[in-house]
DOVO-312490 format. One record per residue: residue number from 0; y, z, x of N, C-alpha, C in turn; residue in three letters. Coordinates in steps of 0.2 Angstrom, whole numbers, plus 2048, in hexadecimal, padded with zeros to 3 digits. Atoms other than C-alpha are relative to their C-alpha. Example, Ala and Ser with C-alpha at 12.3 -4.5 7.8 and 13.67 -1.06 7.14 Angstrom:
+------+-----+-----+-----+------+------+------+-----+-----+-----+------+
! resi ! n_y ! n_z ! n_x ! ca_y ! ca_z ! ca_x ! c_y ! c_z ! c_x ! resn !
+------+-----+-----+-----+------+------+------+-----+-----+-----+------+
!    0 ! 7FA ! 800 ! 804 !  7EA !  827 !  83E ! 806 ! 800 ! 804 !  Ala !
!    1 ! 7FA ! 7FF ! 7FC !  7FB !  824 !  844 ! 805 ! 803 ! 7FC !  Ser !
+------+-----+-----+-----+------+------+------+-----+-----+-----+------+
***
This chain:
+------+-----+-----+-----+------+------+------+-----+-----+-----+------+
! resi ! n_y ! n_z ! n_x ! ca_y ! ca_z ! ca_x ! c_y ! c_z ! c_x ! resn !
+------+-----+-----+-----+------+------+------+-----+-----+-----+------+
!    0 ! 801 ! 802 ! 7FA !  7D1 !  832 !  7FB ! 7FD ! 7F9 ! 800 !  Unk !
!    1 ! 800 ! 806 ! 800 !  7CF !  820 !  7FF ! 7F9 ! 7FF ! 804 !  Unk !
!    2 ! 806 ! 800 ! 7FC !  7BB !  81B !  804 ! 800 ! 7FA ! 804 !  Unk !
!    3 ! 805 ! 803 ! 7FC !  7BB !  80D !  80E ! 808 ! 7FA ! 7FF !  Unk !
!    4 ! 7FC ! 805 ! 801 !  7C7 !  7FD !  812 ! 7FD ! 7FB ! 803 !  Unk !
!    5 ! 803 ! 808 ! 800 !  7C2 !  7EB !  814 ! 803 ! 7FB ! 801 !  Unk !
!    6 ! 7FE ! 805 ! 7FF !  7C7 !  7DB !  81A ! 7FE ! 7FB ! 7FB !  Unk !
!    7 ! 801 ! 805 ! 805 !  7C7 !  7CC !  80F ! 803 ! 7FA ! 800 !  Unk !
!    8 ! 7FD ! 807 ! 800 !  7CA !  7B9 !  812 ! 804 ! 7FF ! 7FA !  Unk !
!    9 ! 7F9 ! 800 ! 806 !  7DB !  7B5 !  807 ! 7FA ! 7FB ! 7FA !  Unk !
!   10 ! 807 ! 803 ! 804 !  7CC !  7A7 !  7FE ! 7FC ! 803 ! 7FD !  Unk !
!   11 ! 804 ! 7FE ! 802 !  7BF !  7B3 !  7FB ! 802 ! 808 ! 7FC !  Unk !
!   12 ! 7FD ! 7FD ! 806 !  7CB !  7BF !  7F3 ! 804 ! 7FE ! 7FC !  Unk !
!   13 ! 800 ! 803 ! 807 !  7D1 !  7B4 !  7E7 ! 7FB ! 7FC ! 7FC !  Unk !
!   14 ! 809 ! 802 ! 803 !  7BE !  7AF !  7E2 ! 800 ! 806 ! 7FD !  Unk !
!   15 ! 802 ! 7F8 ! 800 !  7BC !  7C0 !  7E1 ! 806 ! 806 ! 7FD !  Unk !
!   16 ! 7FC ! 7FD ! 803 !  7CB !  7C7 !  7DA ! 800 ! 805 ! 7FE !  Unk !
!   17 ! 802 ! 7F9 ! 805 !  7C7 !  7D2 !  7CC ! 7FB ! 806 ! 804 !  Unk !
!   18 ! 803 ! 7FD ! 7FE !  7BA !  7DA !  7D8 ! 805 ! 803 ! 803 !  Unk !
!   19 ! 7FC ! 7FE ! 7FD !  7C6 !  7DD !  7E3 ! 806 ! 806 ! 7FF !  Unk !
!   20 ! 7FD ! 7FD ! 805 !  7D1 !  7E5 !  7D6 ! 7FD ! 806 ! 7FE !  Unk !
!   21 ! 805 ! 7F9 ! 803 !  7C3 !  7F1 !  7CF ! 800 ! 804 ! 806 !  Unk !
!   22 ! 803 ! 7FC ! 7F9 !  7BC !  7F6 !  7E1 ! 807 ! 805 ! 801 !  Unk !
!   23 ! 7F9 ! 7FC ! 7FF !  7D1 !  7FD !  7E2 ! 800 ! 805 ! 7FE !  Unk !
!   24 ! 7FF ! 7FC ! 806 !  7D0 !  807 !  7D1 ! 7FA ! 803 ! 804 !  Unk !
!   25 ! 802 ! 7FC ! 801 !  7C1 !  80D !  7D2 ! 7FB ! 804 ! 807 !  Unk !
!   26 ! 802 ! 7FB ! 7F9 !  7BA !  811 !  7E4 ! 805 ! 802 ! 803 !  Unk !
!   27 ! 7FB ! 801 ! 7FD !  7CA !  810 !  7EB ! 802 ! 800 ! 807 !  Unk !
!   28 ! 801 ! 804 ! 7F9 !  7C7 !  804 !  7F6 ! 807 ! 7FC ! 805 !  Unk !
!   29 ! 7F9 ! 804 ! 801 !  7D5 !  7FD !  7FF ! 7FD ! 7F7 ! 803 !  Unk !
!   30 ! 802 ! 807 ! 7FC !  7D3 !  7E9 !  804 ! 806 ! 7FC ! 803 !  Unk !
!   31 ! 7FA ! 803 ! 7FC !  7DD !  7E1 !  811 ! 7FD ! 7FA ! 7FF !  Unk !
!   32 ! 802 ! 806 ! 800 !  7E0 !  7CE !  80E ! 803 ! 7FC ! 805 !  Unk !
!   33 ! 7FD ! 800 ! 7F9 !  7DF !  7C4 !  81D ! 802 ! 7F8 ! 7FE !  Unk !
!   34 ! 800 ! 806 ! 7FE !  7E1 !  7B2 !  820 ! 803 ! 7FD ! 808 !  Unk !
!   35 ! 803 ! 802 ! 7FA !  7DD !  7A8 !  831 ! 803 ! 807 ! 804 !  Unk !
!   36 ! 7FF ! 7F9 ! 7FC !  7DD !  7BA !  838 ! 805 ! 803 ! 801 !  Unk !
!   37 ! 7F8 ! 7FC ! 802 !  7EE !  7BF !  832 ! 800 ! 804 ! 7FB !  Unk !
!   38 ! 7FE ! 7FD ! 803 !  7F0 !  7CF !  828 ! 802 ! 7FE ! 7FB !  Unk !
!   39 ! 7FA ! 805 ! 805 !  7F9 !  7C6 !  818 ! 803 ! 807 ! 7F9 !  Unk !
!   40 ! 7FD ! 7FA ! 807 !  7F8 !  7D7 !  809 ! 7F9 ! 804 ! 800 !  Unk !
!   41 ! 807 ! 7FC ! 802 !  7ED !  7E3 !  804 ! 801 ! 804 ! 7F9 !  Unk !
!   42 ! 7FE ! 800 ! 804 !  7E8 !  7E8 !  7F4 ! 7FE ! 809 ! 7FF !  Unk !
!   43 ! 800 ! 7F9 ! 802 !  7E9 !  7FA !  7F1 ! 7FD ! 807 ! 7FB !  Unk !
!   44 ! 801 ! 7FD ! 806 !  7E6 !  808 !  7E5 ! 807 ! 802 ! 7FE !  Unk !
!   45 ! 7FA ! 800 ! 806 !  7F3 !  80C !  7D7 ! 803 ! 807 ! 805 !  Unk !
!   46 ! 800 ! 7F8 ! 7FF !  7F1 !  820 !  7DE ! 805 ! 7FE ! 807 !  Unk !
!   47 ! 7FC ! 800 ! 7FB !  7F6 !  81A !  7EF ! 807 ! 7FE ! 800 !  Unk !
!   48 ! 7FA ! 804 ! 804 !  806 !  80F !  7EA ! 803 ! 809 ! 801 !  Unk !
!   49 ! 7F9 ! 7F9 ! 805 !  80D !  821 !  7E0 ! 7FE ! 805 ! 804 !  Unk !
!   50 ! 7FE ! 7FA ! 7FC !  808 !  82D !  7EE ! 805 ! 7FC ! 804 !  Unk !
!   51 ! 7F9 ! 7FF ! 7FD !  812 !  823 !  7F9 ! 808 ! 7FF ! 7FC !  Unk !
!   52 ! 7FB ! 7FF ! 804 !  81F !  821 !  7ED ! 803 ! 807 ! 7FF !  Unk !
!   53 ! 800 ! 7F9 ! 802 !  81E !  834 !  7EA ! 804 ! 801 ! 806 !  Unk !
!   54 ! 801 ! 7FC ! 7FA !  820 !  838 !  7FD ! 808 ! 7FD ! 801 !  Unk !
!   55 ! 7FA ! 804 ! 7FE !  82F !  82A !  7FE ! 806 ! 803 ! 7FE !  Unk !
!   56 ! 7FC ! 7FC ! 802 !  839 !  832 !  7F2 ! 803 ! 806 ! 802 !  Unk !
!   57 ! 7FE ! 7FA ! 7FC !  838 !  844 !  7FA ! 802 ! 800 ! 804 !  Unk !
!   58 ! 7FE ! 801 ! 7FA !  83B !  83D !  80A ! 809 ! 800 ! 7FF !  Unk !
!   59 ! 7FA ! 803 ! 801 !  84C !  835 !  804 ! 804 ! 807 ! 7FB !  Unk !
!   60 ! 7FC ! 7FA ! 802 !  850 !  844 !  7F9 ! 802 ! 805 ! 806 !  Unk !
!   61 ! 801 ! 7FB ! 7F9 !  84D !  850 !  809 ! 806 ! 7FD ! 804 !  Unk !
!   62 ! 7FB ! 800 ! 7FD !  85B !  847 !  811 ! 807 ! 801 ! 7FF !  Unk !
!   63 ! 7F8 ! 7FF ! 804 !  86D !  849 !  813 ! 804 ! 7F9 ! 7FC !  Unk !
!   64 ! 7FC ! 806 ! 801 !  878 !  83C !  80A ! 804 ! 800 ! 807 !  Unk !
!   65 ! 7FD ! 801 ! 7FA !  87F !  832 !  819 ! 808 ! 801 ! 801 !  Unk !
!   66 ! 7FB ! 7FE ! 801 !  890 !  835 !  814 ! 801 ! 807 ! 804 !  Unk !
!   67 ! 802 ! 7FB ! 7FC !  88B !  847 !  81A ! 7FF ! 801 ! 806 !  Unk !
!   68 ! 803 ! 800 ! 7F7 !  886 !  843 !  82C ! 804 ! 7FB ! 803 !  Unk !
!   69 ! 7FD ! 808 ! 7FC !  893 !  836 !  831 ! 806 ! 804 ! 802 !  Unk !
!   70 ! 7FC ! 7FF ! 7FE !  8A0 !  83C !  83B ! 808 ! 7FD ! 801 !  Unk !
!   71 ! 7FC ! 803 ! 801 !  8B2 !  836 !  83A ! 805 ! 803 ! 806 !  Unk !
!   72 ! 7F9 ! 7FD ! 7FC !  8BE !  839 !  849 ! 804 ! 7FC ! 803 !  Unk !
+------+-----+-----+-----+------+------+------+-----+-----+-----+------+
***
């Protein structure tokens, strides 16, 4: 479970970097990086990444191939 999310000037997360990096692993923090008040990235946890990877996968399996759903007449 993810404890908290945080903004961070694009600047001060590249000062800051490696914190920024740890706070992901090990609280699993997530930090959005902004600049002049524009959303630009956020730096995530590894865990979250591969759940959604996990979930992307199931989704795409759980459909039909489109070949299957496509109507010809």
């Amino acid at each position: 479970m993810l404890s908290v999310m945080r903004r961070l000037l694009s600047s001060e997360a590249r000062k800051d970097f490696s914190d920024v990096v740890h706070r992901a692993y090990y609280a699993k923090e997530v930090t959005v990086i902004t600049k002049r008040g524009r959303d630009l990235a956020a730096v995530v946890p590894m865990t979250m990444v591969q759940a959604a990877a996990r979930s992307e996968a199931k989704g795409k399996s759980a459909r039909p191939p489109r070949s299957a759903t496509r109507h010809t007449d």
